[in-house]
N, C-alpha and C positions, 0 to 999 in steps of 0.2 A: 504494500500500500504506500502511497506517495503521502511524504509529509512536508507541505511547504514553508514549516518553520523550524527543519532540517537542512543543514549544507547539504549539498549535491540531488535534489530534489528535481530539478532539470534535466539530470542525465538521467535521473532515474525514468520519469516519462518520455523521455525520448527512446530507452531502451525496451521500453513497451509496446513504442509506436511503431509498425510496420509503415516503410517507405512508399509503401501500396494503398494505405488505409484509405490518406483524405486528398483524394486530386482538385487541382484545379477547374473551377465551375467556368471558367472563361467568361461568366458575367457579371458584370457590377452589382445588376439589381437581384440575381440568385445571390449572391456570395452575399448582400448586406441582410438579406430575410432571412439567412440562415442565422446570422450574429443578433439580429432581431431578438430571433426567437428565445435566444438563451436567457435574454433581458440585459445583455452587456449594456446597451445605447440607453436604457431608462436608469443606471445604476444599483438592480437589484437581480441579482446571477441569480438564472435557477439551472442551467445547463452547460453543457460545452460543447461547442464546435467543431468536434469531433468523434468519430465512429468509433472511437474507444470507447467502452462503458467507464468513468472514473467514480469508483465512489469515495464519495467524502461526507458518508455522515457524523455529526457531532467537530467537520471543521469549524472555525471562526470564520467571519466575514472576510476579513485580510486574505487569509487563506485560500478562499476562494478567488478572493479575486486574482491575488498573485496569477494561480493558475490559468485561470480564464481570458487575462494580458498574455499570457506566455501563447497560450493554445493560438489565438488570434492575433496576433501579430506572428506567427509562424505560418499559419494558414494564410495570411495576407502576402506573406517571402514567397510561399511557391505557387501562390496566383500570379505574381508579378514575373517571379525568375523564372516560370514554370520547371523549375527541379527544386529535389527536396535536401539541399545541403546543410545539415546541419550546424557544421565547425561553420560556414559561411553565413549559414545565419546569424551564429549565436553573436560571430566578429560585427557584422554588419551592424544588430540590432545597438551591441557596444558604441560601434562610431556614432550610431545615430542618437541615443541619449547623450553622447558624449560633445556632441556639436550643438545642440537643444541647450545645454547650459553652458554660460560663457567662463572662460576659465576662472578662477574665483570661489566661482557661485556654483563649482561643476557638484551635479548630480552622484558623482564617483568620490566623494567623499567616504564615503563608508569600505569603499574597496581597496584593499590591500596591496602593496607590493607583491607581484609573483604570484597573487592567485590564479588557478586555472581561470580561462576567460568566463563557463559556465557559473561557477562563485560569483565572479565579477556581475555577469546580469543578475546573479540571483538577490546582491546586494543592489542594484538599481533598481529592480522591481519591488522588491520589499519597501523602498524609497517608494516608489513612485504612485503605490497604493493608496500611500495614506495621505489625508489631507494636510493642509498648511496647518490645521489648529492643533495644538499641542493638548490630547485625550485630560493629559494632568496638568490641568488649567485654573486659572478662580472661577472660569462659568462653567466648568466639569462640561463641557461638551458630549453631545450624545454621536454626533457627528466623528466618523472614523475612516470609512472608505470614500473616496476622492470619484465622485458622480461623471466626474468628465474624463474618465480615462479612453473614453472614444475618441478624444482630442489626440492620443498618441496614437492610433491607428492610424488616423487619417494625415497623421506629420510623416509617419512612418513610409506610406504608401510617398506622399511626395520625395520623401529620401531616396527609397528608393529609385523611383524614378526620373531623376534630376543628378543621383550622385551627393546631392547636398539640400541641405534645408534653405528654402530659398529666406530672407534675410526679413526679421519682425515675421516672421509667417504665424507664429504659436500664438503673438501678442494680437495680434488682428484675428485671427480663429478668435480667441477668448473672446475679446471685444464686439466682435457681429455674433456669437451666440449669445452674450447675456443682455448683446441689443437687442434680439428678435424674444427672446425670453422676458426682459422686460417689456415690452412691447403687447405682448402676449398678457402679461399678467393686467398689463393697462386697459389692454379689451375685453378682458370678464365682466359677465354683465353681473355674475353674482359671485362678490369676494366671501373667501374665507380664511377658517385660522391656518390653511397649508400654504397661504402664499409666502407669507413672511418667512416659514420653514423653509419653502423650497428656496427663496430668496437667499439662505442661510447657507443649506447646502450647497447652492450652486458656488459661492462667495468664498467657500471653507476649501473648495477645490478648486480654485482659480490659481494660477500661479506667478503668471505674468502682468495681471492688473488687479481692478476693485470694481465689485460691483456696484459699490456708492457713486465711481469719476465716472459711469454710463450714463450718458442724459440722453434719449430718443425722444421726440415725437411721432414719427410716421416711420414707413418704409421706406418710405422715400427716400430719408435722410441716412438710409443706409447702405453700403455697397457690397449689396449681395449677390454681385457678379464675382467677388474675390472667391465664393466658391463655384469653382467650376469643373467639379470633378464630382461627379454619380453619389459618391460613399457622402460627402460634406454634403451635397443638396438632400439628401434623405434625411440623412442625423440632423441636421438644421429644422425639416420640418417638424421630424417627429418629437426634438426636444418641446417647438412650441406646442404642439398637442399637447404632449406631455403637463405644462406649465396651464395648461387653461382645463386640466382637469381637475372637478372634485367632487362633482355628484353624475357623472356619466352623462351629464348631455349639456349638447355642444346647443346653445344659441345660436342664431341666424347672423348675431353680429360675429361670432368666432368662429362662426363655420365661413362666413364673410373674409377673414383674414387668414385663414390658413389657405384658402384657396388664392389670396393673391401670395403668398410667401413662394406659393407653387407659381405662380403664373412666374412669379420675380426670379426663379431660379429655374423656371424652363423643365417642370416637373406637369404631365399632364393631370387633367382631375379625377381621372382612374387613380392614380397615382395617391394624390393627394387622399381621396376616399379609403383608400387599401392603409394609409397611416391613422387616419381617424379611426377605424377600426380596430386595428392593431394595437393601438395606444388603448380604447379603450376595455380591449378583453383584456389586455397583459396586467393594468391597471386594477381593474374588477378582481379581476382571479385572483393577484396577488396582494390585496392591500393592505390587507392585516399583516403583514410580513415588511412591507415597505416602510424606511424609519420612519420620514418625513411625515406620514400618513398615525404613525402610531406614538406621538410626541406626548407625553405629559409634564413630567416635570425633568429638568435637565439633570439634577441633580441624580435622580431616581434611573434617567439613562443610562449614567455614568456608572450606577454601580450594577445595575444590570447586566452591561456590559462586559462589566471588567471581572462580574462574579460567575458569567458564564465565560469567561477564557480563562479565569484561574480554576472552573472546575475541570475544563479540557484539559491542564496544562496538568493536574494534579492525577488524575487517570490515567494521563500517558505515561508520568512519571512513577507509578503506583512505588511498583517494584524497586526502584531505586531511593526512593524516599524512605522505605521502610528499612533498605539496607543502612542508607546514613544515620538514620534519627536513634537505628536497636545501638549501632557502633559509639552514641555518646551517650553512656550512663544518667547523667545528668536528666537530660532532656526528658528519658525516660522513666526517670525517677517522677519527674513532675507532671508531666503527663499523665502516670496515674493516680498519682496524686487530686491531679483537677477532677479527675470522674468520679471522686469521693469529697471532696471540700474546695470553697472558693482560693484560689491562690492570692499571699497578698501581692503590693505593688510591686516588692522587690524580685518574688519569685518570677510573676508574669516579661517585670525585664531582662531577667536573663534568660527565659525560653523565647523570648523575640528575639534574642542575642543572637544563640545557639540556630532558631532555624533560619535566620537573615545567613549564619554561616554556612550550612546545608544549603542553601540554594543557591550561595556562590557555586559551589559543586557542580549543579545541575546546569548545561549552562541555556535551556528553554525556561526557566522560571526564572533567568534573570529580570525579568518584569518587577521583582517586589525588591531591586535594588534602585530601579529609577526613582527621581524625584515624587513623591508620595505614594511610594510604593511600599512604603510599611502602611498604609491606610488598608492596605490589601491581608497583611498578615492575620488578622483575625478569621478571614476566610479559611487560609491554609490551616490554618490552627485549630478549627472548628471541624475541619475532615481528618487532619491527622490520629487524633483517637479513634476512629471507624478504620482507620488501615491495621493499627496495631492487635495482636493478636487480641483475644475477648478475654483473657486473665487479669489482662489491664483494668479493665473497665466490668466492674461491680452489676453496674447498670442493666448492662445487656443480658446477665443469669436468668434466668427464669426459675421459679421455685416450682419444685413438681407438683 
């Protein structure tokens, strides 16, 4: 099974993938329905883009999507190249992050001297998933996967085809989608509480601008001939459908402006019709699952989030965890201790001591070393007596 918050997780799916598996569709508008479908272009994966079955249940969000960028931006290389070269992919997809941020400010910060090139992208895409806002923030953002990773597709697709990214191209994408996106939110006949979210989301994944410095009034004032490649004219409409949904039906004035977005960008109204629908099943089917859609309180986000990756993170580690924690006396003294009386202040700081020092060990649960990531340790610490054997713990006896 592939685990994307493992090194060498790249090579691992690629050694899976037969060179045979996913050919080239030879069409822009097959090859974008199929990415469609997964929910890559709306920000919420539920599939992949390829005839491998992959399963990932109980992954995180990141997780997925890492994979999901890797799967399509590969399928995108041997649509273009039409061959399936892997080492030439993996080089290329490298130059192309690597030219995307100007040196400084490069994206390859987290990549090592001399690591295999595969590591290399695996550090750029772990990058590239997440959004600008930092998870462990003062507004605990509920916000974590970066909604406009179909902006790297479509840079991707230019790279290759030009050899080079042509020059502001990522700044101007961002800027004509969160114009048509605002735009869109300006023609709702009837607002609600997901506009300002989506607003949120979209702003948390922008990288090159702000979606404050967007001022539109019309379409007009916008130059939506800069997209003039198939894959940008679709994703452009569909984000605005996307943006003026929130009870499944479209007004006469919204169904009014997506049909000029299409006139504006040379999409017929088959066309247009086939994304208003699309937007609105994908949307219906999955809404309870989509963040923006399921917002209450941010704070409450934050820790939902972070209590469902620290309980994936503590499952995978079951067995190693129980190795480190039996090997310091200590720890296990107190331990069982707590499933028979409250520990006082002194005891409980040195069992945060001891398992902040175990998880240095481990090195996927480095999560509860970042910046408030002892806010997290109460979680660890709350499973830890359910791994240890039932001798520990009084509690769990039953009397015949």
């Amino acid at each position: 099974m592939i685990n994307p918050s493992v090194h060498g997780w790249i090579d691992k799916y690629f050694i899976g993938l037969s060179k045979s598996s996913d050919q080239p569709t030879g069409e822009a508008e097959v090859f974008y329905r199929e990415i469609r479908k997964t929910g890559f272009v709306y920000g919420h994966i539920i599939s992949y883009y390829t005839s491998r079955k992959i399963e990932n249940h109980g992954w995180l969000d990141e997780e997925v999507s890492k994979l999901a960028l890797l799967v399509i931006l590969h399928r995108l290389y041997v649509e273009i190249r039409k061959v399936d070269n892997r080492e030439m992919f993996v080089a290329e997809t490298i130059a192309f992050y690597d030219e995307m941020h100007p040196k400084g400010l490069s994206l390859l910060k987290k990549v090592l001297p001399g690591q295999p090139p595969s590591l290399q992208l695996e550090s750029i895409i772990d990058e590239r998933v997440q959004t600008n806002e930092n998870i462990i923030s003062k507004n605990f953002s509920h916000i974590v996967t970066n909604a406009l990773l179909f902006i790297d597709v479509i840079a991707f697709q230019k790279f290759l085809e030009s050899g080079s990214l042509p020059e502001k191209y990522l700044k101007n994408a961002e800027e004509l989608i969160i114009g048509v996106v605002s735009l869109a939110l300006q023609t709702k006949v009837r607002k609600s509480q997901y506009d300002t979210l989506l607003i949120r989301l979209f702003e948390a994944s922008l990288r090159f601008g702000k979606f404050s410095n967007v001022s539109v009034s019309n379409l007009e004032s916008l130059d939506l001939s800069f997209f003039n490649n198939p894959l940008e004219r679709y994703y452009l409409l569909d984000l605005a459908g996307m943006s003026m949904w929130s009870d499944g039906v479209l007004e006469n004035e919204e169904r009014y402006f997506l049909y000029k977005i299409g006139e504006f960008v040379r999409l017929s109204d088959k066309l247009v019709e086939e994304s208003m629908f699309e937007v609105n099943d994908f949307i219906s089917k999955h809404k309870k699952e989509i963040a923006y859609f399921n917002y209450s309180n941010p704070v409450k986000h934050f820790y939902d989030h972070m209590t469902e990756s620290v309980i994936v993170l503590i499952k995978r580690n079951r067995s190693r965890l129980v190795k480190e924690i039996t090997q310091s006396g200590e720890l296990v003294r107190l331990l069982a201790q707590s499933t028979q009386r409250d520990l006082d202040e002194k005891e409980k700081k040195r069992m945060r001591k001891q398992v902040l020092d175990i998880c240095k060990t481990i090195p996927s649960l480095t999560i509860f070393l970042l910046p408030g990531g002892s806010l997290l340790l109460p979680i660890l610490i709350k499973f830890i007596p359910q791994m240890l054997p039932s001798a520990f713990n009084e509690n769990s006896d039953h009397e015949a």
